[in-house]
C-alpha positions as a printed NumPy array, in Angstrom:
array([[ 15.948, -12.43 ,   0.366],
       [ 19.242, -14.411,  -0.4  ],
       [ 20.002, -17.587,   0.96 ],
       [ 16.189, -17.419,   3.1  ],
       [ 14.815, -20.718,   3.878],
       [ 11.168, -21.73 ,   1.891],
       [  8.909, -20.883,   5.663],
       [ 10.792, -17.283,   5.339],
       [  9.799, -16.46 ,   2.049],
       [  6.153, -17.52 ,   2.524],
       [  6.427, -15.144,   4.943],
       [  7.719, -12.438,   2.794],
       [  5.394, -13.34 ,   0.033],
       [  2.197, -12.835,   3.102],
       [  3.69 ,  -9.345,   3.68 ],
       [  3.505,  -8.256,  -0.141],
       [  0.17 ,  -9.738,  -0.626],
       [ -1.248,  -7.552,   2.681],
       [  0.256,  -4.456,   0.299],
       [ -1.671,  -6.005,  -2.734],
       [ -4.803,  -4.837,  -1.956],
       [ -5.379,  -1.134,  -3.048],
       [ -8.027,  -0.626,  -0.317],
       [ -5.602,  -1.158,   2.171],
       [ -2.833,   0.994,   0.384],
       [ -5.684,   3.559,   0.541],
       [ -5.469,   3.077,   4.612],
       [ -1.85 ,   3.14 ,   4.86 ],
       [ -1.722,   6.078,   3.292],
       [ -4.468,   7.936,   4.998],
       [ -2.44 ,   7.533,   8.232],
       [  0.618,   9.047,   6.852],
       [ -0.986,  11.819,   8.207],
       [ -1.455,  10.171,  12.122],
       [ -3.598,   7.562,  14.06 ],
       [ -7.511,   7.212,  13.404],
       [-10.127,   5.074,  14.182],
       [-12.163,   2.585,  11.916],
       [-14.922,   5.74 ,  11.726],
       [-13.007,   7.752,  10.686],
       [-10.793,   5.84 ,   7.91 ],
       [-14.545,   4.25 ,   6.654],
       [-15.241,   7.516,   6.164],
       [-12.308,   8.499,   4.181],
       [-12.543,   5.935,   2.046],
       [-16.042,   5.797,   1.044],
       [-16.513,   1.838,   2.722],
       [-18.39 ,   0.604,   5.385],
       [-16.453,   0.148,   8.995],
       [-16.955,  -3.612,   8.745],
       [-14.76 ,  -3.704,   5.744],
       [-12.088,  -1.454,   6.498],
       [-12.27 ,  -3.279,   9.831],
       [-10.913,  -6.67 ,   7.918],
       [ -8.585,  -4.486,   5.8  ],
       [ -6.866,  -3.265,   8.98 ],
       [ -6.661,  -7.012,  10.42 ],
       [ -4.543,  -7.464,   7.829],
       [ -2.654,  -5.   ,   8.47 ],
       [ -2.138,  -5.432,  12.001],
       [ -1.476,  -9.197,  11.56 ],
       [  1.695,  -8.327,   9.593],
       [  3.057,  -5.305,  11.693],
       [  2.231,  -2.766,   9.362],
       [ -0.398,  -0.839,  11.385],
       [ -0.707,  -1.266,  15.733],
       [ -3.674,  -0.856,  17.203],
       [ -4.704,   1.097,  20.501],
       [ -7.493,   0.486,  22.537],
       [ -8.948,   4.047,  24.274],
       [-12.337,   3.845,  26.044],
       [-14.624,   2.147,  23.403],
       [-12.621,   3.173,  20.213],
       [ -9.7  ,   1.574,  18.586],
       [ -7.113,   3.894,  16.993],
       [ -4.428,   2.247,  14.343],
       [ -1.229,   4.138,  13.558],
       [  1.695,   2.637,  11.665],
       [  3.467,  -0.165,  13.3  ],
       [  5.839,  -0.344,  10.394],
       [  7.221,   3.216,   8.833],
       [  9.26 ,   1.745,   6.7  ],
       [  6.984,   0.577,   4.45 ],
       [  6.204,   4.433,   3.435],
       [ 10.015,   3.692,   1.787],
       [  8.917,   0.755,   0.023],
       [  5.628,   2.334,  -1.14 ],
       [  7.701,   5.406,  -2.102],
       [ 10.915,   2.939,  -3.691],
       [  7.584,   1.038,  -6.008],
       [  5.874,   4.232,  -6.698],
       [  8.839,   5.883,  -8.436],
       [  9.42 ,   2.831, -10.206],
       [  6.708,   2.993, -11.892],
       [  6.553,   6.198, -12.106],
       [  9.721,   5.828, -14.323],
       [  8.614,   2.817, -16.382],
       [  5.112,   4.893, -17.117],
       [  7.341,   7.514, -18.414],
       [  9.403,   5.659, -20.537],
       [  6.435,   3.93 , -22.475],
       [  4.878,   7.208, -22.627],
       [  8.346,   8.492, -24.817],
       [  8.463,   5.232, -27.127],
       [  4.935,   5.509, -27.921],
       [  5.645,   9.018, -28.754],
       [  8.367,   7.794, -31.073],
       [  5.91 ,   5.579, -33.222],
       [  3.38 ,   8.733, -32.764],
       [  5.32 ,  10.97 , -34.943],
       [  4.206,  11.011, -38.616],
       [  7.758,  11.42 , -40.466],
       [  8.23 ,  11.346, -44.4  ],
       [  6.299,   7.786, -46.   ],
       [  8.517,   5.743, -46.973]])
C-alpha cells in the first residue's frame, strides 16, 4: 500500500469491506471446495437465494468470485484464489493473538500464596 494515491486506497479499503461481511466469508469458503449455484450455496448457508444473491454481487463486483452462465443457472467459482492466503494469513493471526490472551489470563488465574 506504500506510496498509493487516495482513489487506490478507496479501492483497497472496498475490497476489505466485501471480506467484512461474515455471510459472505461463509460463501467464499463454501467454494473452496468448487463452483455452485445460488441454490445450492442458500442452502448451505441456511439464507434465502435472494440474499446470498446480493452477497455474491459483491463478490463478483470486486473479482473475488466469477460467475458462469449455463442454461438457466448461474454457477460462481473463485475469481480471486488468493484471497484463500489472506483469509488463511488473518485467520492465524488471530489465531495467535486468541492464544496469547488465553496464557495471560491464565497467569492472573492462578491462585499463588496471599500476599
Amino acid at each position: 500500500m506504500k506510496d498509493l494515491p487516495p482513489e487506490a486506497l478507496e479501492q483497497v479499503a472496498a475490497y476489505f469491506q466485501a471480506l467484512a461481511e461474515p455471510t459472505r466469508l461463509r460463501i467464499l469458503n463454501l467454494l473452496r471446495s468448487g463452483e455452485r449455484n445460488v441454490g445450492e450455496l442458500a442452502q448451505l448457508c441456511g439464507y434465502t437465494a435472494a440474499n446470498v444473491s446480493k452477497h455474491l454481487s459483491v463478490l463478483t463486483k470486486h473479482g473475488l468470485v466469477a460467475r458462469e452462465s449455463r442454461g438457466t443457472s448461474v454457477y460462481y467459482r473463485i475469481g480471486d484464489e488468493s484471497v484463500y492466503a489472506l483469509c488463511d494469513l488473518v485467520c492465524g493471526s488471530l489465531a495467535r493473538q486468541f492464544e496469547r490472551q488465553a496464557q495471560n489470563q491464565a497467569l492472573f488465574n492462578r491462585s499463588g500464596p496471599a500476599a
